[in-house]
C-alpha positions as CSV (number, residue, x, y, z in Angstrom):
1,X,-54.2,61.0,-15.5
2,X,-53.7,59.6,-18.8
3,X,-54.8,61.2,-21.5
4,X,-53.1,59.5,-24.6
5,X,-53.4,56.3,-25.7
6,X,-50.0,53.9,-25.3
7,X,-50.9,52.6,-28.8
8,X,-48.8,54.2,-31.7
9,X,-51.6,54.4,-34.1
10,X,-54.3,55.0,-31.7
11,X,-52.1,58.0,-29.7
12,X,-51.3,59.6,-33.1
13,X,-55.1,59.6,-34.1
14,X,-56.3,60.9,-30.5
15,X,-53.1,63.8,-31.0
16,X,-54.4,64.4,-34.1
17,X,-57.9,64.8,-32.8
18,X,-57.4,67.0,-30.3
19,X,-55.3,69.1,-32.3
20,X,-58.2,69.3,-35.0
21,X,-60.7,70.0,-31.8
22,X,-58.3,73.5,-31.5
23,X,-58.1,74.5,-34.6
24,X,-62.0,74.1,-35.1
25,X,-62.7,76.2,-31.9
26,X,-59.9,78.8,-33.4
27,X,-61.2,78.7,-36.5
28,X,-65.0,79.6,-35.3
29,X,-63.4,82.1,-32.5
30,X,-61.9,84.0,-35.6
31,X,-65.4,83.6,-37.5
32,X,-67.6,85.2,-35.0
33,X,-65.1,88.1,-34.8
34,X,-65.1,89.0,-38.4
35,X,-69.2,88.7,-38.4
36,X,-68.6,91.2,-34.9
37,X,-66.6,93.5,-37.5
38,X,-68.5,93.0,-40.2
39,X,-72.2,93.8,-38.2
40,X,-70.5,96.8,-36.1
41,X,-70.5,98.2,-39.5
42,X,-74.2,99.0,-39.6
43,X,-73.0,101.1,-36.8
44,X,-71.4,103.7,-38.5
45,X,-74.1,105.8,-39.8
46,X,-75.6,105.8,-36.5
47,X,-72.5,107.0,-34.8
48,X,-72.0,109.9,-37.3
49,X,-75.9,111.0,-36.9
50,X,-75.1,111.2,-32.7
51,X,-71.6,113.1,-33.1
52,X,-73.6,115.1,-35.9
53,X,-76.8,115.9,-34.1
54,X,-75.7,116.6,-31.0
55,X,-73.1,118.8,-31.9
56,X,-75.6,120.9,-33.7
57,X,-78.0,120.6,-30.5
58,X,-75.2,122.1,-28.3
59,X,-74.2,124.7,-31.0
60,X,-78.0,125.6,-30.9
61,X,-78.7,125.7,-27.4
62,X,-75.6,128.0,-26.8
63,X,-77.2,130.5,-30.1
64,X,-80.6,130.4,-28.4
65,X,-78.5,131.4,-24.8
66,X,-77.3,133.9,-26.9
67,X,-79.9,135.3,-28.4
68,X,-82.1,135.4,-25.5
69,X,-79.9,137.9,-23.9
70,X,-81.3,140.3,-26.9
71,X,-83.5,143.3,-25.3
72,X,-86.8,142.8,-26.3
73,X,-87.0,140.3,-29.1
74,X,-84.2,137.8,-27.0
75,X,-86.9,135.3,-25.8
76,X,-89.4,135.0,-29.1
77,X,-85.8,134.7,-30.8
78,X,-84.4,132.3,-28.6
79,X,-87.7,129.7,-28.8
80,X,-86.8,128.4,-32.5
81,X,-83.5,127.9,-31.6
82,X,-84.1,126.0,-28.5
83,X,-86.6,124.1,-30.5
84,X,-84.1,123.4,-33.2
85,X,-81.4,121.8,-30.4
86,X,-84.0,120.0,-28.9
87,X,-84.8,118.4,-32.1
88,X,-81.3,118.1,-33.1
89,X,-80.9,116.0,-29.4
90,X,-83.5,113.8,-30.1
91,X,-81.7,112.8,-33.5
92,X,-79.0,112.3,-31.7
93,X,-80.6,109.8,-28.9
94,X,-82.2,107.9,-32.0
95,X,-78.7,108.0,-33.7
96,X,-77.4,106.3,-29.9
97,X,-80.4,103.9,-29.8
98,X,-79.5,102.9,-33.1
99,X,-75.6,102.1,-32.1
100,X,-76.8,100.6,-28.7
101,X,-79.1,98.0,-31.2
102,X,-76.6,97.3,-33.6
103,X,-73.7,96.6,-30.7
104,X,-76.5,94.3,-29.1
105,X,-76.9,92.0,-32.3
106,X,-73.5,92.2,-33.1
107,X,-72.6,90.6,-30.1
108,X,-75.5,87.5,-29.7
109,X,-73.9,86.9,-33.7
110,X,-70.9,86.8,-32.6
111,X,-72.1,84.2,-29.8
112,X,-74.6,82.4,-32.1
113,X,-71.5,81.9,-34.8
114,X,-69.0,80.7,-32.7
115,X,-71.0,78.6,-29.5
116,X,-73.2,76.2,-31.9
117,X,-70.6,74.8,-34.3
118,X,-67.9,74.6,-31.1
119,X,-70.6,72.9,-28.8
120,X,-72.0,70.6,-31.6
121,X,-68.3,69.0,-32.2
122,X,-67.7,69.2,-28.0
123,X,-71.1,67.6,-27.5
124,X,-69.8,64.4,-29.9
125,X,-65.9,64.6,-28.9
126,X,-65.4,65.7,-25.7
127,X,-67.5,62.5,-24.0
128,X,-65.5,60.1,-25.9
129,X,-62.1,61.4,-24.7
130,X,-63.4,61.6,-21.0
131,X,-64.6,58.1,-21.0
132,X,-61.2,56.8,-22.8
133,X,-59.2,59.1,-19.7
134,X,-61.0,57.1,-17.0
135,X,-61.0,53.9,-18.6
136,X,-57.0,54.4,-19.3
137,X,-56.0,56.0,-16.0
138,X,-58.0,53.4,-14.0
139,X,-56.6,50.6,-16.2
140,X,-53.3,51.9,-15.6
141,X,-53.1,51.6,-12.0
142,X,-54.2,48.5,-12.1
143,X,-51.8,46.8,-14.4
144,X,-48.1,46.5,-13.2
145,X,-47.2,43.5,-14.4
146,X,-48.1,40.5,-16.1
147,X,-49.7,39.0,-12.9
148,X,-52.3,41.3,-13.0
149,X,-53.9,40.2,-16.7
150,X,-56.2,38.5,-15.2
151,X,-58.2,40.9,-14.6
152,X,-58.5,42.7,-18.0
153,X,-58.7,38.9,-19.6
154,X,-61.7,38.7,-17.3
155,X,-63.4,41.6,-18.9
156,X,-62.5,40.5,-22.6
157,X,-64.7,37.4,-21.7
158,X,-67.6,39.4,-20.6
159,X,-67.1,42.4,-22.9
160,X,-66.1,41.1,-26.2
161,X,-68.1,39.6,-28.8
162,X,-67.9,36.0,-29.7
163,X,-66.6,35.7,-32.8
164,X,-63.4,37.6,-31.6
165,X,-63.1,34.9,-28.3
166,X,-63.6,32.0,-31.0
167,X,-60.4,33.4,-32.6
168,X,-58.4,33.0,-29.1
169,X,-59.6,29.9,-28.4
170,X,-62.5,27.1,-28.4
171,X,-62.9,27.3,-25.2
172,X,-61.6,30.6,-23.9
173,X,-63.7,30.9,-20.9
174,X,-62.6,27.2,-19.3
175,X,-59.4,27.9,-20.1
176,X,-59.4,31.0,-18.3
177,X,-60.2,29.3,-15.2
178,X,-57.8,26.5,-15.6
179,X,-55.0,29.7,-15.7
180,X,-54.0,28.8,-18.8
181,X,-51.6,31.8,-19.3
182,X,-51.0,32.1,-22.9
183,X,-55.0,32.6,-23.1
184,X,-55.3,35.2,-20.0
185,X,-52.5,37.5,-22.1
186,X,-54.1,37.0,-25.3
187,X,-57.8,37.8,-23.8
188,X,-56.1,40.2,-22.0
189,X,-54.8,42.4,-24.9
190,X,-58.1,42.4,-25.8
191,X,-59.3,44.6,-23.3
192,X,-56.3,46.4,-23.0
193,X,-56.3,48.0,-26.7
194,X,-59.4,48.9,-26.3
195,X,-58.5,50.7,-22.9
196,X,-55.5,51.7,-25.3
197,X,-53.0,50.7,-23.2
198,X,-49.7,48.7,-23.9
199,X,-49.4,45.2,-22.1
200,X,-46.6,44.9,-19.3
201,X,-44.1,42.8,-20.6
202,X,-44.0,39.1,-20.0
203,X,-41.2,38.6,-17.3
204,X,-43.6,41.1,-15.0
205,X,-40.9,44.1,-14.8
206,X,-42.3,47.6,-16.4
């Protein structure tokens, strides 16, 4: 597989590409934490009203246990306490809820912020690359010497526009099929920067 061009220039700008791609993903990864952080704040308040509450449920449960065991006045005692915890428990379930709410929208944030700017640049990057790693690896087995230009000179003729054949020749077609060979290498670079790969050299050995 060949996943850089064999062009200076054009290898540098596909290097410099792909490190950009990481950096952006890293970047937004880092992004979507820090609005995590920042929404699990909202949190707080409903952590401290569970702890809180449900301490003071348990602490009245266990008054109303003791109370109850009180000769004759234990039960009518123990009822206000009971319904004091149980009060007390439900605070602390809406203090959970509140947590359980909070972690949820933290988290699809977190997602939103990071996946949409990522997928957006992938969407438009990631395609280009894949097509230039097929065109280049298949390119690449095919050319192992300068025999083999005919081929790629083949596809400049049906591939590039006029104007660039008129600067090859006046007649680059016909002189294509007479083998001229100065014109196949010449049409063949052609299609071979735009594969991005480097021409074999002229005496055929790579």
């Amino acid at each position: 597989m060949k996943l850089y061009a064999d062009l200076p220039s054009r290898r540098t700008t596909q290097f410099v590409g792909d490190l950009l791609l990481a950096l952006w993903i890293v970047l937004w990864i880092w992004l979507a934490t820090r609005v995590h952080e920042a929404t699990e704040e909202l949190a707080i308040p409903g952590r401290r009203i569970d702890a809180s509450a449900g301490d003071l449920g348990a602490q009245l449960h266990d008054a109303a246990g003791s109370v109850g065991d009180l000769p004759i006045v234990g039960d009518d005692a123990s009822k206000p306490l009971n319904g004091a915890g149980d009060a007390a428990e439900q605070l602390a379930r809406a203090g959970r809820a509140q947590v359980e709410a909070v972690d949820t929208l933290a988290f699809w944030l977190a997602i939103t912020t990071a996946l949409v700017p990522i997928l957006l640049v992938l969407a438009f990057y990631v395609p280009r690359r894949v097509r230039f790693v097929r065109r280049a690896t298949a390119g690449q087995r095919l050319i192992d010497s300068a025999a083999d230009l005919d081929l790629f000179a083949l596809r400049a003729l049906t591939h590039q526009p006029l104007h660039v054949l008129a600067r090859i020749s006046d007649d680059p077609a016909g002189r294509w099929r007479a083998r001229d060979p100065e014109i196949v290498r010449r049409l063949a670079l052609l299609d071979l920067a735009d594969a991005g790969l480097a021409p074999p050299p002229a005496d055929g050995r790579r």
